[in-house]
C-alpha positions as CSV (number, residue, x, y, z in Angstrom):
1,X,-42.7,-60.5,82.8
2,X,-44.6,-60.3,79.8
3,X,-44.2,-61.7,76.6
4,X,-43.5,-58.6,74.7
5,X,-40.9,-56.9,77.7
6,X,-39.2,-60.8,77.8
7,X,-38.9,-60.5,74.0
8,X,-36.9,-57.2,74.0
9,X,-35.0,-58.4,76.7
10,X,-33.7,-61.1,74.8
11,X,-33.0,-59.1,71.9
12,X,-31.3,-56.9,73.7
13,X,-29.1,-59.7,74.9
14,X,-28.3,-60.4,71.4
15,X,-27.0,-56.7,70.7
16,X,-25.3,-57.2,73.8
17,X,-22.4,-59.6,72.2
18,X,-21.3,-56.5,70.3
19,X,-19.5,-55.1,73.5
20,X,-15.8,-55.1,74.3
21,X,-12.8,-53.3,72.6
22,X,-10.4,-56.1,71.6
23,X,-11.3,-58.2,69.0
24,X,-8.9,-60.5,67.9
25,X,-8.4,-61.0,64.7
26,X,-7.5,-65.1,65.2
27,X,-10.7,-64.9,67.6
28,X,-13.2,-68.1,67.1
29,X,-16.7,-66.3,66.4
30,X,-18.2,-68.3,68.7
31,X,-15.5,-67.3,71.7
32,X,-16.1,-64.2,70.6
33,X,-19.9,-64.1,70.9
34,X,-19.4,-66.3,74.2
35,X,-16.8,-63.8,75.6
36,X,-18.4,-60.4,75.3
37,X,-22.0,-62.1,76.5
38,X,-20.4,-62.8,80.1
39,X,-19.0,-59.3,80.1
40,X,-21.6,-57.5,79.3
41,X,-24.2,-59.5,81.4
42,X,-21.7,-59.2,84.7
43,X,-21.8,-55.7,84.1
44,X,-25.2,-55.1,83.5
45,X,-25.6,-57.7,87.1
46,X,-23.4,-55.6,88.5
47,X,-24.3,-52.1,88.2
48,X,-27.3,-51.1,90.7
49,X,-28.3,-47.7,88.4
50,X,-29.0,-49.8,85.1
51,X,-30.7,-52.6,87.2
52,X,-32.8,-49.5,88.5
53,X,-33.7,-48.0,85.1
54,X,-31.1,-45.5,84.7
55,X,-31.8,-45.1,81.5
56,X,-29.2,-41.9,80.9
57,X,-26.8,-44.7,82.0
58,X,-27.9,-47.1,80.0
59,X,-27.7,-45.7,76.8
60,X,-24.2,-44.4,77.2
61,X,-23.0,-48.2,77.7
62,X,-25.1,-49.5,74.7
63,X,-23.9,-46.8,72.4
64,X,-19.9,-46.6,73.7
65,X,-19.5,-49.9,74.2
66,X,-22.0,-52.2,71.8
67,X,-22.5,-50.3,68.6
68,X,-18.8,-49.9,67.5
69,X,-18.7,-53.5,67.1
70,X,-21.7,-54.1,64.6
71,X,-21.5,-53.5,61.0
72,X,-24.1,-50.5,61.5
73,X,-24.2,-49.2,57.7
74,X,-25.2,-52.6,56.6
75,X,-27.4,-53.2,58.8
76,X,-29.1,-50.1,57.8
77,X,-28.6,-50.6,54.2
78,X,-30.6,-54.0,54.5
79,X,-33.5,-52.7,57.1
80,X,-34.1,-49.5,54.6
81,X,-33.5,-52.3,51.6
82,X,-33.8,-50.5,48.0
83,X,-34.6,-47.4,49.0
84,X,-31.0,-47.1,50.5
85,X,-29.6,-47.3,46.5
86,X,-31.9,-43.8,46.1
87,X,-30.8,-42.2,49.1
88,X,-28.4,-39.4,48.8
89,X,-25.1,-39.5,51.1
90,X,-26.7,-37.3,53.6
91,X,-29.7,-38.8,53.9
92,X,-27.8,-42.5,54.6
93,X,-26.3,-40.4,57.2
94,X,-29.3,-39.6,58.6
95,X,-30.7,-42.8,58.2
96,X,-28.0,-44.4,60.1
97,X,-28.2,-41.9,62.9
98,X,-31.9,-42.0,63.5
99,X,-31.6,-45.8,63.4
100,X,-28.8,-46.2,65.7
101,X,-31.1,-43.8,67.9
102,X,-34.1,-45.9,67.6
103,X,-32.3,-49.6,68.3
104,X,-30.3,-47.7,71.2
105,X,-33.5,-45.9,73.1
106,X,-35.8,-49.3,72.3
107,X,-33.2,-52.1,73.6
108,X,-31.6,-50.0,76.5
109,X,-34.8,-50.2,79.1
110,X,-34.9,-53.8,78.7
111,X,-30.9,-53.7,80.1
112,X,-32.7,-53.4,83.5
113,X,-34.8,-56.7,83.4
114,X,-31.0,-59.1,83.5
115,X,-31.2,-61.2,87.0
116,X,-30.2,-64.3,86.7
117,X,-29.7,-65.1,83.1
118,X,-26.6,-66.9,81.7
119,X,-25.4,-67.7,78.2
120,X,-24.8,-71.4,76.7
121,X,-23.2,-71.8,73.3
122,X,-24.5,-74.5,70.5
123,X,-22.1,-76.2,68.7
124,X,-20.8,-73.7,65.5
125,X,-21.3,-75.3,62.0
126,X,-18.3,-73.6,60.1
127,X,-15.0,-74.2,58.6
128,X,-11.8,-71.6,59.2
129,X,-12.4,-70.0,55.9
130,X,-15.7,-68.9,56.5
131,X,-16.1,-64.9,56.6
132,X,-19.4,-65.2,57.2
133,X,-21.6,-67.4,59.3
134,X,-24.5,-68.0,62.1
135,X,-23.6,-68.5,65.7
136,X,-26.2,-69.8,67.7
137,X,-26.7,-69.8,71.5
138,X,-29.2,-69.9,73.9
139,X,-30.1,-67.5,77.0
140,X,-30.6,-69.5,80.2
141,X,-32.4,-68.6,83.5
142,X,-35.6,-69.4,84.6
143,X,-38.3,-70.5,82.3
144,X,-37.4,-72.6,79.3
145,X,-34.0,-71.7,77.4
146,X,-34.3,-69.4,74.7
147,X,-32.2,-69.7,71.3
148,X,-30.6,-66.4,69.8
149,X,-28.8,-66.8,66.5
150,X,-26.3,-64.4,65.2
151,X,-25.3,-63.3,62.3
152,X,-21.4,-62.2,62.1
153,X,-18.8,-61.2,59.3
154,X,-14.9,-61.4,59.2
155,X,-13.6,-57.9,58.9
156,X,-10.3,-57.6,56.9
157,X,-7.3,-55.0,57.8
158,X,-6.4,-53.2,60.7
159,X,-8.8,-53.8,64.0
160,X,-9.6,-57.0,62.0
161,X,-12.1,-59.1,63.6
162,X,-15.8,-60.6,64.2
163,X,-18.9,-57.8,63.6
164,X,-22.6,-58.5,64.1
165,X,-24.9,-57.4,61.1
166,X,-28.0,-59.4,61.9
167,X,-29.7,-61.0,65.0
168,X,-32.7,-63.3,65.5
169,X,-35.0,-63.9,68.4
170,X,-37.6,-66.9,68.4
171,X,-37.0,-67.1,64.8
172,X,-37.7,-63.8,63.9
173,X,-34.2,-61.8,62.5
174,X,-34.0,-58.0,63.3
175,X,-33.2,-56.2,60.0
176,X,-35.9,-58.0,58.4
177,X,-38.4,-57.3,61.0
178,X,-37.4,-53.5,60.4
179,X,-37.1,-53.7,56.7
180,X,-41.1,-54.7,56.5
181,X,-41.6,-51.5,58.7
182,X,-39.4,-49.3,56.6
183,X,-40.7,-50.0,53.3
184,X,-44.5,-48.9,54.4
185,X,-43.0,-45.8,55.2
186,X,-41.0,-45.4,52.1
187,X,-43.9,-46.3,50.1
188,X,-46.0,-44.1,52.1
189,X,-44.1,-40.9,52.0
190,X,-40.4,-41.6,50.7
191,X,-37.2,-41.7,51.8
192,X,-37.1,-38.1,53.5
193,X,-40.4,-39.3,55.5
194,X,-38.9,-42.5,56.9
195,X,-36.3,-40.1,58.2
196,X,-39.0,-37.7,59.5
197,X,-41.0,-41.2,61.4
198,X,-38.0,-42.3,62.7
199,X,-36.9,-38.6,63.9
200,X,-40.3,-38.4,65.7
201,X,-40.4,-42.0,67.0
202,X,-37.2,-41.5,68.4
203,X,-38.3,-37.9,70.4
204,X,-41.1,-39.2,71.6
205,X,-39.3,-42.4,73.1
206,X,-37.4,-39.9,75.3
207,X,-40.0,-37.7,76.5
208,X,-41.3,-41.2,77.3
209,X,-38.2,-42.7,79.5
């Protein structure tokens, strides 16, 4: 496996904490992020069409079952950075849409490269009060162990519990990695053009799959 394909797998482990429907509200962040990781790798070992590249199937598990549990607006709002302030209510739409398109169709391929892999937690550095924080982890198989950091918030109310709004893979964190993309292209050609790249990135990624 290469280093590029191993990279994306990893990350997609990380967006892979966001699956499962209960989310306790008392729920440690680290058994949270620990929990849904086994889950979703057993199912992902388990199932013979996403091991095989069914990529139709695929994408209906990342988007039904990890995406409702990350904080998707903010993590738009940071990648798109100031520009999201100037956007107009439709166009956040938009830009969430396209977004959640593009991390969906660019993570879900990589879903079929899980064999043997298995999660181990790091010791959490936080105290009960903390409503945000970094949980850290690393992804264990063959080849050296690989850390993943996460970055989660408390959410208050009804369906309270842990989100993800950030992730990081060999140092590098994910919004920030798209936030350096985004502002070329909102330099470049405005916020209506971003929309337009990632509309077209995200068209040609299916023609491609």
């Amino acid at each position: 496996m290469n280093r590029q394909l191993f990279i994306r797998l990893l990350t997609t482990l990380l967006m892979s904490v966001m699956l499962g429907h209960a989310r306790a509200e008392d729920e440690a962040p680290d058994a949270f992020v620990k929990r849904i990781s086994v889950e979703v790798l057993d199912t992902i070992k388990a199932d013979k069409a996403m091991r095989s590249g069914d990529i139709g199937r695929i994408v209906t598990l990342v988007d039904t079952r990890i995406m409702p549990h990350v904080d998707f607006q903010r993590m738009t709002a940071s990648a798109v950075g100031p520009g999201w302030r100037q956007a107009t209510p439709e166009q956040q739409k938009r830009l969430q849409e396209e977004f959640k398109i593009l991390l969906v169709r660019t993570y879900a391929g990589a879903l079929s490269q899980v064999s043997d892999q298995n999660v181990v937690m790091k010791p959490l550095r936080a105290s009960p009060e903390d409503k945000e924080l970094v949980v850290r982890s690393e992804v264990r198989g063959s080849g050296d162990p690989i850390q993943l950091d996460y970055r989660l918030e408390k959410t208050p109310g009804q369906g309270a519990g842990w989100r993800i709004y950030n992730l990081n893979v060999l140092g590098v964190w994910l919004v920030e990695t798209y936030k350096s993309q985004f502002s070329q292209e909102i330099n470049a050609k405005g916020i209506e053009g971003l929309i337009d790249s990632l509309a077209a990135r995200n068209k040609s990624n299916v023609k491609k799959s």
